[in-house]
C-alpha positions in Angstrom: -69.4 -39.0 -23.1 -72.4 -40.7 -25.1 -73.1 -43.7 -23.3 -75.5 -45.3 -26.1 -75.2 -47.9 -28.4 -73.5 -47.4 -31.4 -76.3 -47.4 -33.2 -78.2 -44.9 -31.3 -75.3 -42.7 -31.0 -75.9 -39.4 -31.9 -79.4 -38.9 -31.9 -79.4 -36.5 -29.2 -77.2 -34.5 -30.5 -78.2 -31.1 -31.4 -76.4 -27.5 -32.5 -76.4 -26.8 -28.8 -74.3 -29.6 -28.1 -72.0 -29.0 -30.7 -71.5 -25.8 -30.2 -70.3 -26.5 -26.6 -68.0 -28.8 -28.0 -66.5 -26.5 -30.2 -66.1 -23.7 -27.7 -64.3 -26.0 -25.1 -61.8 -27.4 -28.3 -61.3 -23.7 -28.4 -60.7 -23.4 -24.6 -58.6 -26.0 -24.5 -56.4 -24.9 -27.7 -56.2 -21.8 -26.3 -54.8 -23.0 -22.3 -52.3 -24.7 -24.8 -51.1 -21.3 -26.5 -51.2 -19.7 -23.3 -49.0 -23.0 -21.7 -47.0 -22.7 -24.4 -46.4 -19.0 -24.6 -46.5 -17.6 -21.1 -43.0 -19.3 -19.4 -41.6 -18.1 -22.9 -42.9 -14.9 -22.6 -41.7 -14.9 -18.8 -38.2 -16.1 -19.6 -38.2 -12.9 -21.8 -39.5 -10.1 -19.0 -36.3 -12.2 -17.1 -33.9 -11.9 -19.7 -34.9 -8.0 -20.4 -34.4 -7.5 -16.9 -31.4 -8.5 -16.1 -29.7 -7.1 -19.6 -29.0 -3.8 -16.9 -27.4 -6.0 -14.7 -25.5 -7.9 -17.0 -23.8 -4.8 -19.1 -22.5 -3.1 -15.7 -20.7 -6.1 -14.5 -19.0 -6.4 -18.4 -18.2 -3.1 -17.5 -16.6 -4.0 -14.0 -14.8 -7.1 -15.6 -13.7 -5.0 -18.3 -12.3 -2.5 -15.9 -10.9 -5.4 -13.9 -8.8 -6.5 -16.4 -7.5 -3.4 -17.7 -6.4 -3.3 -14.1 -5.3 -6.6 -14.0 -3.4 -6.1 -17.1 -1.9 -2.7 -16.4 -0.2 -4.5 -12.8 0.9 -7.3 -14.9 2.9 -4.5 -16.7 4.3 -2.9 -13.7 5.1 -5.5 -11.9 7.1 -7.2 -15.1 9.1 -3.6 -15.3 10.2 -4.1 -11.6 10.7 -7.1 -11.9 12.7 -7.0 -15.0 16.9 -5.5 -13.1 15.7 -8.1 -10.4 15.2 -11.4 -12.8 18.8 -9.9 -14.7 20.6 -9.7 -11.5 18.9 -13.7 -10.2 19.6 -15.1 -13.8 23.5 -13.8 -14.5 25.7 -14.1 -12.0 28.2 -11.3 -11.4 31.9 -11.7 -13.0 33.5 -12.0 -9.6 31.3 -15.4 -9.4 32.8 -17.0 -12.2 36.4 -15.7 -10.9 35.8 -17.6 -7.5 34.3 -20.7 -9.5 37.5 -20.9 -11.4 39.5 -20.1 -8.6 38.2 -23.2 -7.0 38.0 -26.0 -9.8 41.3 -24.9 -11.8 44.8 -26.9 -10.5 47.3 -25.4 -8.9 49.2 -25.9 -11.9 47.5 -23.7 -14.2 47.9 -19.7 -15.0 45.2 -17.7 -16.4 46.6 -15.0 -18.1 43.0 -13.9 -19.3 39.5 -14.4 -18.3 36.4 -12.9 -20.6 33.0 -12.7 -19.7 31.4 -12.0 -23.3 27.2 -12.0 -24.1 27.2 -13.4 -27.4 23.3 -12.8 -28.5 20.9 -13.8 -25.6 23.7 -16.2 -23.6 27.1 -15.6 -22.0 30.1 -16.8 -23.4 33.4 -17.3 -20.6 36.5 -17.5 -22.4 39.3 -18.6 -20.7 43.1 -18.6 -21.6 46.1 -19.3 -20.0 49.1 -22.4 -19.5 48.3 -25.8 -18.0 50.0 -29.2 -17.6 47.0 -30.6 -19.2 44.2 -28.8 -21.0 42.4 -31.2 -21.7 41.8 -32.1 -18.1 40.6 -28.4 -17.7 37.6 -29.3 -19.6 36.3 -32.6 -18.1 36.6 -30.1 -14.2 34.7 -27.0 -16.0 32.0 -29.5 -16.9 31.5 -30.1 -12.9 30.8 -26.1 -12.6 27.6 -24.7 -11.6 27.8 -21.6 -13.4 28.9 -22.8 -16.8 28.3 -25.8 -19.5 29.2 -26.5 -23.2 33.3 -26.1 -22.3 35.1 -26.8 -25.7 38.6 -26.1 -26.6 39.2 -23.3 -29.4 42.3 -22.7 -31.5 44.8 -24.5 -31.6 46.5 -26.0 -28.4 50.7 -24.5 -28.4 53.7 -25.5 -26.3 53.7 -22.7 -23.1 56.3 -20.8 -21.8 57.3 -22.9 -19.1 58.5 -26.1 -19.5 55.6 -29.0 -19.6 53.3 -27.0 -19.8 50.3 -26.2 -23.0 48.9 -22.5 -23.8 45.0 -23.5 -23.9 42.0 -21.3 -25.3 38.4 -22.7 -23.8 35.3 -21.1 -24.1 32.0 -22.1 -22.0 28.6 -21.2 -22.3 27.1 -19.7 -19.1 24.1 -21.2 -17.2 21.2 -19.2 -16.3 20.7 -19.3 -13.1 17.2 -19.9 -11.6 14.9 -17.3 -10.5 13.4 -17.1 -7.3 9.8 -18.2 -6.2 7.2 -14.9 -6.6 6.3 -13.7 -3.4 2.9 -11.9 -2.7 4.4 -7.8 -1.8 1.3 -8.0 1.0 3.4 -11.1 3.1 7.2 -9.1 2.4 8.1 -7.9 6.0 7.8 -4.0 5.8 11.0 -2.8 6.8 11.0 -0.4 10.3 13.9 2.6 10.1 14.4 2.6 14.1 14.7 5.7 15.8 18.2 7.3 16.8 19.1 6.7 20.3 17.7 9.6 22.4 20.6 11.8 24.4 21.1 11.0 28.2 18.9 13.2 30.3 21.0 15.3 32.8 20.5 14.1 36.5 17.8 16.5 37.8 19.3 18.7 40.9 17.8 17.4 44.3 15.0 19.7 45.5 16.0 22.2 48.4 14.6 21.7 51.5 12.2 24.7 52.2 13.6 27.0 55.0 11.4 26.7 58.4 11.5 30.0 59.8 10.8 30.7 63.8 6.5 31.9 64.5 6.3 35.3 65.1 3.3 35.7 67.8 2.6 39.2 66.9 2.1 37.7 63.2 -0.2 35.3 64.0 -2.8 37.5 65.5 -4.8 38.0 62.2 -6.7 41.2 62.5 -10.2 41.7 61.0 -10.2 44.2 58.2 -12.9 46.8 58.0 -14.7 47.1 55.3 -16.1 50.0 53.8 -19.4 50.1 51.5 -17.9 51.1 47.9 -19.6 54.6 47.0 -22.8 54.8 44.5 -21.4 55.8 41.4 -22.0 59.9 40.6 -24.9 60.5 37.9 -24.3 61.1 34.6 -23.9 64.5 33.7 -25.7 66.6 31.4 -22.9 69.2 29.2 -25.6 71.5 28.3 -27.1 71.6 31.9 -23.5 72.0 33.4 -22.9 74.9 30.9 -26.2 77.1 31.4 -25.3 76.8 35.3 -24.0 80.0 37.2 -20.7 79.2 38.4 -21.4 79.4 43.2 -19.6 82.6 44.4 -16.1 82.1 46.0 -16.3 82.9 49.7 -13.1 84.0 51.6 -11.5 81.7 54.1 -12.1 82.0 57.8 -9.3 83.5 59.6 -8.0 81.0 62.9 -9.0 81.8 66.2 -6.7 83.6 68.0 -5.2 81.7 70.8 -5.9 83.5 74.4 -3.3 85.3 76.2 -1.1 83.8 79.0 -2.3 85.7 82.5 1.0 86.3 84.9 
């Protein structure tokens, strides 16, 4: 800092002093590129480093999702005869639903259980005292909705009675709540009974028999040292060797004879 006047400012000034100034404006400007640059150029070693990383877990999520995709599509195809079965009833659930809300005075002569596009369609035909009576209780069914009259409504057989043709749209029933396959119970097959063991014989008593005192004398048993083994022979010494000359028997002694 030049301390001086302002009028005397500057008159010590020489090339040496500013080229010093001019070198440290170039120091400085230059820490300033380097502050500037060098967490850029750092952010770029990080971002080149973990491009590696990066690409193998797209391909893990990738393969995660084909994965997760291709169970979604299993599991819909086993689960496709089980959410038919949950959402339509069988026909002999509609027989016992009608079974229970008709009157006692009414005959079905026929009962159809048509699928008419994507719903059900229960027709029902038959004599009544009253049909329209018949609709307001199929209304209070679980199983079917929509009941309205069709044809034409004709005097029955019997006496007081009216030939009736109603047709009723039928519900879809509600599926089940998903369960996870890993909390399902696994079911056990149990084993077959195992076949009654015979009853085991009684064990014999052993026989005692009487001591023998001779027997129980144990005598010591000489022992005899086992012979050397012969040598080995020789087939070519054997063969060169003169056969020993055969020598005649001695005759007995003669016993002596008995003086009288």
């Amino acid at each position: 800092l030049d301390l001086l006047p302002e009028p005397r400012r500057g008159e010590r000034e020489g090339g040496d002093a500013r080229l010093a100034r001019r070198v440290l404006a170039g120091v400085v400007l230059l820490l300033a590129v380097v502050a500037i640059g060098l967490p850029v150029w750092q952010k770029r070693e990080t971002v080149v480093a973990l491009l590696p990383v990066v690409d193998k877990a797209r391909l893990e999520a990738e393969g995660t999702g084909k994965l997760a995709n291709e169970l979604e599509k299993l599991a819909a195809d086993y689960n496709f005869l089980l959410a038919r079965k949950h959402s339509n009833p069988p026909a002999l659930a509609y027989v016992e639903e009608m079974s229970r809300l008709l009157p006692d005075q009414t005959w079905v002569s026929q009962l159809d259980l048509r699928s008419t596009g994507k719903v059900r369609e229960l027709q029902i035909q038959g004599e009544s005292t009253s049909s329209s009576k018949l609709i307001e209780l199929l209304e209070q069914s679980t199983l079917v909705q929509n009941a309205a009259p069709r044809g034409v409504v004709t005097r029955g057989m019997m006496p007081g009675t009216e030939r009736f043709l109603i047709a009723a749209e039928a519900k879809t029933a509600p599926l089940p709540e998903k369960q996870v396959a890993s909390s399902l119970p696994v079911p056990v097959t149990p084993l077959p009974p195992a076949a009654p063991a015979a009853p085991a014989a009684p064990p014999k008593a052993p026989e005692v028999k009487p001591a023998d005192p001779k027997a129980a004398v144990v005598k010591p048993v000489e022992t005899k040292p086992a012979p050397p083994p012969p040598p080995p022979v020789d087939p070519k010494a054997a063969a060169a060797q003169p056969a020993p000359p055969k020598t005649p028997p001695a005759a007995p002694p003669k016993a002596p004879a008995p003086k009288p």
